[in-house]
C-alpha positions in Angstrom: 0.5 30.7 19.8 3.9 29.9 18.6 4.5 28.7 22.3 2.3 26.0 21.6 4.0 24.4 18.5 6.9 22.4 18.6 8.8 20.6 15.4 8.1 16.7 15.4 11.5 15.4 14.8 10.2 12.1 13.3 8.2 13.1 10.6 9.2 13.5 7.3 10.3 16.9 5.1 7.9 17.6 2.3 9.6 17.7 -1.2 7.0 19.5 -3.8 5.1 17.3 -5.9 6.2 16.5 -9.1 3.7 15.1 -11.7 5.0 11.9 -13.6 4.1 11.4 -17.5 1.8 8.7 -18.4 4.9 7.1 -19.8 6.9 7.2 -16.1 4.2 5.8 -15.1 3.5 2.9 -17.0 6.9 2.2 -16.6 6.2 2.0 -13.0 3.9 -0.4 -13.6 5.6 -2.8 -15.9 8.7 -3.0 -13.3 6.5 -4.0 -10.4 4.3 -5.9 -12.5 1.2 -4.0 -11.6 -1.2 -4.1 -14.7 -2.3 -1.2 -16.3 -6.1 -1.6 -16.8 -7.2 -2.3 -13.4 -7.5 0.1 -10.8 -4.8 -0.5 -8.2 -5.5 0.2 -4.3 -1.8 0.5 -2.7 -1.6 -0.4 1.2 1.4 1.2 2.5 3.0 1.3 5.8 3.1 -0.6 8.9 1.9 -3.8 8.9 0.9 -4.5 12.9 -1.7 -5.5 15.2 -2.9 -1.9 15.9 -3.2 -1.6 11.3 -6.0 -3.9 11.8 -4.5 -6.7 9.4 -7.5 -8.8 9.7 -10.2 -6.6 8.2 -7.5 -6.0 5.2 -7.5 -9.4 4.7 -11.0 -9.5 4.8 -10.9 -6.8 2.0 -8.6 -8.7 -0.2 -10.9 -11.9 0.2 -13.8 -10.0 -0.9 -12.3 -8.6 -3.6 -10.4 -11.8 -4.6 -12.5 -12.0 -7.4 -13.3 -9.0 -8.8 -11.3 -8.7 -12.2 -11.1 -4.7 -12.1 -9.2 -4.5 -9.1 -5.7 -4.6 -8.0 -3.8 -4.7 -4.8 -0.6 -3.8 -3.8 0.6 -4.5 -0.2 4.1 -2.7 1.3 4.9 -2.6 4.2 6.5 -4.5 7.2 5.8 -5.0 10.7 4.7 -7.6 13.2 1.7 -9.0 11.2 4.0 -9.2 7.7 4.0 -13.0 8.3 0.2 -13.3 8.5 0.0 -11.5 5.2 2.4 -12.9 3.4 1.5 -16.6 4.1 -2.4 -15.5 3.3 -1.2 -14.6 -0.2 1.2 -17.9 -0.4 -2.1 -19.5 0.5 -5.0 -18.1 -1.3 -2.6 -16.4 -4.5 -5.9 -13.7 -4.7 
């Protein structure tokens, strides 16, 4: 019932999807330096304790070698250190 609902004031509006051409998109690419013949795995968003850090890390170290992939990390939070200095580091 509409009793039951109530408008979360920190979430986001939707905008409607717009599809990009393949020619926004590589150009997308080449600003952030993100190649265009791997497939790309984007981790976005808070970058805490409770994000389980750790295990993406472990993810990225398993993957370090693997030619086809690509990852992008955004984000910040409590745990941005620990990232960063693991790709200062290890330069996956």
């Amino acid at each position: 019932s509409e009793e039951k609902i109530e408008i979360n004031p920190n979430s986001i509006e939707l905008v409607p999807f717009v599809e990009m051409t393949d020619n926004e998109k590589r150009e997308i690419k080449i600003k952030y330096g993100i190649p265009n013949d791997k497939k790309t795995f984007i981790y976005g968003g808070n970058l805490g304790k409770p994000q389980g850090i750790d295990f993406l890390i472990e993810t990225l170290k398993a993957k370090s070698d693997d030619e086809r992939a690509f990852f992008v990390v955004i984000g910040s939070g409590t745990e941005y250190n620990k990232i960063r200095n693991w790709f200062d580091t290890f330069r996956p």
